[in-house]
C-alpha positions, 0 to 999 in steps of 0.5 A, a space after each residue: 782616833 776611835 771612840 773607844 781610843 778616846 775613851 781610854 786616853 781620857 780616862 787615863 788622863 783623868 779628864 773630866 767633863 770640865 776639862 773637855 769643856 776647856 779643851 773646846 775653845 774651837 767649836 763654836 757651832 750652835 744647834 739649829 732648833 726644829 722649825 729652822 731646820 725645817 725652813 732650811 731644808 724646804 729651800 731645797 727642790 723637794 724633789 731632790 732633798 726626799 731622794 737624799 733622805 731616802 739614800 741615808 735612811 737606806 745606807 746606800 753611802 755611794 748615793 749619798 756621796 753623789 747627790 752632795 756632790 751635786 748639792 753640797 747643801 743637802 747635807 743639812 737636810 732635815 726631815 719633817 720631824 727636824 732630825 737631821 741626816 747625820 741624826 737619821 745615819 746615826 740612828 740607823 747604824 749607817 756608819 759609811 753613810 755618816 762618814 760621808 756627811 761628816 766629810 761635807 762639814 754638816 751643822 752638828 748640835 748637841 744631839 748629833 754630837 751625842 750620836 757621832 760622838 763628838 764629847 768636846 762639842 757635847 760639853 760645849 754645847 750643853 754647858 752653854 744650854 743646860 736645859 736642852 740636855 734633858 729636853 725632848 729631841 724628835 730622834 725620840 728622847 734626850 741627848 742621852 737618849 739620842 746618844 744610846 740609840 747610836 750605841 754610844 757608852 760614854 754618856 757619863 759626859 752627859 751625866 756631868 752635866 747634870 742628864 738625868 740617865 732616866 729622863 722621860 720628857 714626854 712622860 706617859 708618852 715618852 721613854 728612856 734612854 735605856 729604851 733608846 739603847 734597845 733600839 741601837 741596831 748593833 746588837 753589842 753596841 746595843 748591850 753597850 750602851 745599856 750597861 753603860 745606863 743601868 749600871 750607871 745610875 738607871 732604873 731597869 723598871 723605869 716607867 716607859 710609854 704605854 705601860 711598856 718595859 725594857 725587859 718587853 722591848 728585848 723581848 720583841 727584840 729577841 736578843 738573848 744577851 740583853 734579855 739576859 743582861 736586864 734580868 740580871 739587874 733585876 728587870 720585873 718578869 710580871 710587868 703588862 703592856 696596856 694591851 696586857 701583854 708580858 714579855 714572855 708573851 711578847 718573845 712567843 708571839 715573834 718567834 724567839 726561841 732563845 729568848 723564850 727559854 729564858 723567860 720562861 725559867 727568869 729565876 735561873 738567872 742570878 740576880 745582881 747582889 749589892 748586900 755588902 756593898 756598904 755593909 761594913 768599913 775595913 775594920 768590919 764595923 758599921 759604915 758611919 755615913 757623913 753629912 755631904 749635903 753641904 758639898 755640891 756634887 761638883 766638889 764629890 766628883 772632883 773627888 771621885 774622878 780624880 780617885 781613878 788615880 791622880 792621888 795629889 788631886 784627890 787629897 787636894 779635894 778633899 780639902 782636910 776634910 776626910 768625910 770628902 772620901 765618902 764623894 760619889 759620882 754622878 754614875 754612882 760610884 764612891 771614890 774608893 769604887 773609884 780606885 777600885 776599879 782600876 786596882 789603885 790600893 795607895 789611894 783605896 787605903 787611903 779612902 778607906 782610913 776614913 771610914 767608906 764602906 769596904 765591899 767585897 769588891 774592893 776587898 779583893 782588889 786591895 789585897 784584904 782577902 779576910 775581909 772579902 772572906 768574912 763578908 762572902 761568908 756573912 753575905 752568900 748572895 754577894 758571890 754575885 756583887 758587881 763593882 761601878 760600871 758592870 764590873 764582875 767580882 770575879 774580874 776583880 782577882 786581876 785587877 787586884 794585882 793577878 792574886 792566884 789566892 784571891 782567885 781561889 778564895 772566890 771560886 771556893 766562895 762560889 763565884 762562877 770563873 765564867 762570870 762576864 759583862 759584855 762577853 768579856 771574862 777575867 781570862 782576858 784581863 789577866 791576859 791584858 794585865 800580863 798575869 801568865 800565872 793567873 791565867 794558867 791558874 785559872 786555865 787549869 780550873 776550867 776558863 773559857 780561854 776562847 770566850 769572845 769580849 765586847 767591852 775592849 774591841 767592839 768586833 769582839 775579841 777572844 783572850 788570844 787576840 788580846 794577846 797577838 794585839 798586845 804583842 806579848 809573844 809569851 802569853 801567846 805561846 802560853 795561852 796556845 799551849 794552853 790549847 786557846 783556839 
């Protein structure tokens, strides 16, 4: 099963860190610290083991194959800072590379189970050492800072159990996760895993080491998407390095063509826009916010994850309570975002007869088209809210049911019919949501129907793909007909 396989499984299923914790039974492999690393490894000829390194760190997976067959043991070898050859793999985006190790039964710790990823162990191991969660590993942060280096976006696992998503164990001289995901080799593994942070409970201007900024680091870096994405979230422009320089200066300096086009002019980009989010209930009165400082966040998220769908679980939470509908996650989603999301009204409603704040958003995904009118008028800058997880508003007409109307009500609102997160459009969620009468809808007003998506299909896939693999040979024939390349 894929990462992405077991993404979607567990979170149709509505498991959360808990039950994967009780699902682990069978892992019982602890973590070695640093200094046993290093002990162990100097049992091997040194010779040897700096040539075994040197294959991972280079990806040349038949080399490595090779020397384990020679020395099964060097699978666990270590260099001098103690991050493991399964750590150095996945940082370099060896995947050959670590499938062989992976193969030799390597000792794997709660930082290569955060890189592989393996969430069963994660949760395992982090439950039994709640202090290693945010602690400072040598691949350069936290575990979920080693997890985002290998382009991992199911850190959520790590945020249950209490990560902080902006931990900086080394402080002035440390970094972020986010920091981390900039570095992940795959450029769209890379904007995974920074969506998965920033729109989940991190800051974009977290502080970083030596005056340094995410927003400088993509940069240096080049890639316009992510530059693109950190802007969106409101990355600060005028931010210096200690050497004084911006990340204009930074992109000049390398050569980045794209990535000095958009620096140069940062305010055409639109900026994410939470004005309504909680600027009003369903009956369009003031949100009256409960006291919770009694229920633990243990309690909320048993509330909002359940609020995915399971609606038993979510009444049995709030245990008679209705001020339990106000539960937030620990990636900062209320319960009825939650429902939100995934375009589960009975339980939307049902949250928002206790008073939540209804935001254009869910507005739209529960079917309340004058309320989402009534707010976009009042809020115009709304046109660019987002829902949890980096969801665009514009997504939302599908999710809520393929609505030709509330469609047109956003695009006469000004939503752009373009709007994307990952590359991924509403094009390819009507189509994934067999809604043939929104995509020709939404053909008719000028959809990309080639527009390529990276949050289902880490290879990238256009709405005609989605549609081949779905085997709906209707959307393929309209989607065809609808000149889709």
């Amino acid at each position: 099963m894929t990462a992405s396989t077991r993404r979607k499984f567990l979170l149709r299923s509505g498991w959360s860190a808990g039950a994967l914790l009780a699902g682990a039974a069978a892992v019982r492999a602890a973590p070695l610290p640093a200094w046993a690393r290093r002990a162990a490894a100097r049992q091997h000829d040194p010779e040897l083991q700096a040539t075994f390194l040197a294959a991972v760190l280079a990806g040349r997976a038949a080399e490595v194959r090779a020397l384990l067959a020679q020395d099964r043991t060097l699978v666990d070898a270590a260099d001098a800072e103690g991050c493991s050859a399964l750590v150095l793999a996945c940082r370099e985006g060896h995947t050959e590379v670590k499938a062989a190790l992976l193969e030799h039964g390597p000792r794997i710790g709660l930082i290569e189970a955060a890189m592989i990823p393996d969430w069963p162990r994660v949760v395992e191991l982090g439950t039994a050492d709640r202090a290693a969660i945010d602690a400072f590993h040598p691949v350069g942060g936290t575990a979920l800072y080693a997890a985002a280096r290998a382009g991992q976006d199911d850190g959520y696992f790590l945020q249950d159990l209490g990560a902080d998503p902006d931990a900086n164990p080394r402080g002035r001289f440390g970094v972020t996760p986010a920091y981390g995901a900039l570095l992940c080799k795959d450029p769209h593994d890379a904007l995974a895993a920074l969506v998965s942070l920033l729109s989940n409970g991190a800051h974009v201007n977290a502080p970083q080491r030596d005056g340094d900024s995410l927003l400088q680091v993509a940069a240096r870096r080049g890639d316009a998407h992510l530059l693109r994405y950190l802007l969106r979230r409101g990355a600060d422009t005028t931010a210096r390095d200690r050497r004084g320089r911006s990340a204009l200066e930074l992109a000049e300096a390398a050569g980045h063509a794209a990535a000095v086009a958009l620096l140069t002019h940062p305010e055409r980009v639109p900026r994410d826009d939470s004005s309504a989010r909680y600027a009003s209930d369903a009956s369009g009165g003031a949100v009256v916010w409960p006291d919770l400082s009694d229920v633990s966040q243990a309690e909320q998220s048993a509330v909002a994850g359940p609020s995915h769908g399971q609606f038993e679980r979510v009444k049995a939470a709030l245990r008679g309570e209705p001020r339990r509908s106000f539960s937030r996650s620990t990636q900062d989603e209320l319960a009825v975002e939650a429902c939100g999301h995934v375009g589960n009204r009975e339980i939307m409603r049902f949250h928002l007869d206790h008073g939540v704040p209804q935001s254009v958003c869910t507005s739209i995904s529960v079917g309340d088209l004058p309320r989402a009118a009534a707010l976009l008028a009042k809020h115009p800058a709304a046109v660019h809210e987002r829902g949890p997880h980096d969801f665009p508003l514009m997504w939302y007409a599908s999710i809520g049911g393929g609505d030709v109307e509330a469609a047109q009500l956003l695009l006469d609102a000004g939503v752009e019919i373009g709007q994307e997160s990952q590359g991924t459009t509403v094009v390819h969620w009507a189509v994934r949501r067999g809604q043939p009468d929104l995509v020709r809808f939404l053909a008719e007003k000028g959809a990309d129907l080639d527009a390529v998506g990276y949050k289902f299909d880490r290879n990238g896939q256009t709405p005609l793909q989605a549609a081949r693999e779905a085997e709906d040979g209707d959307m393929v024939k309209l989607l065809s007909d609808l000149g889709a390349a």
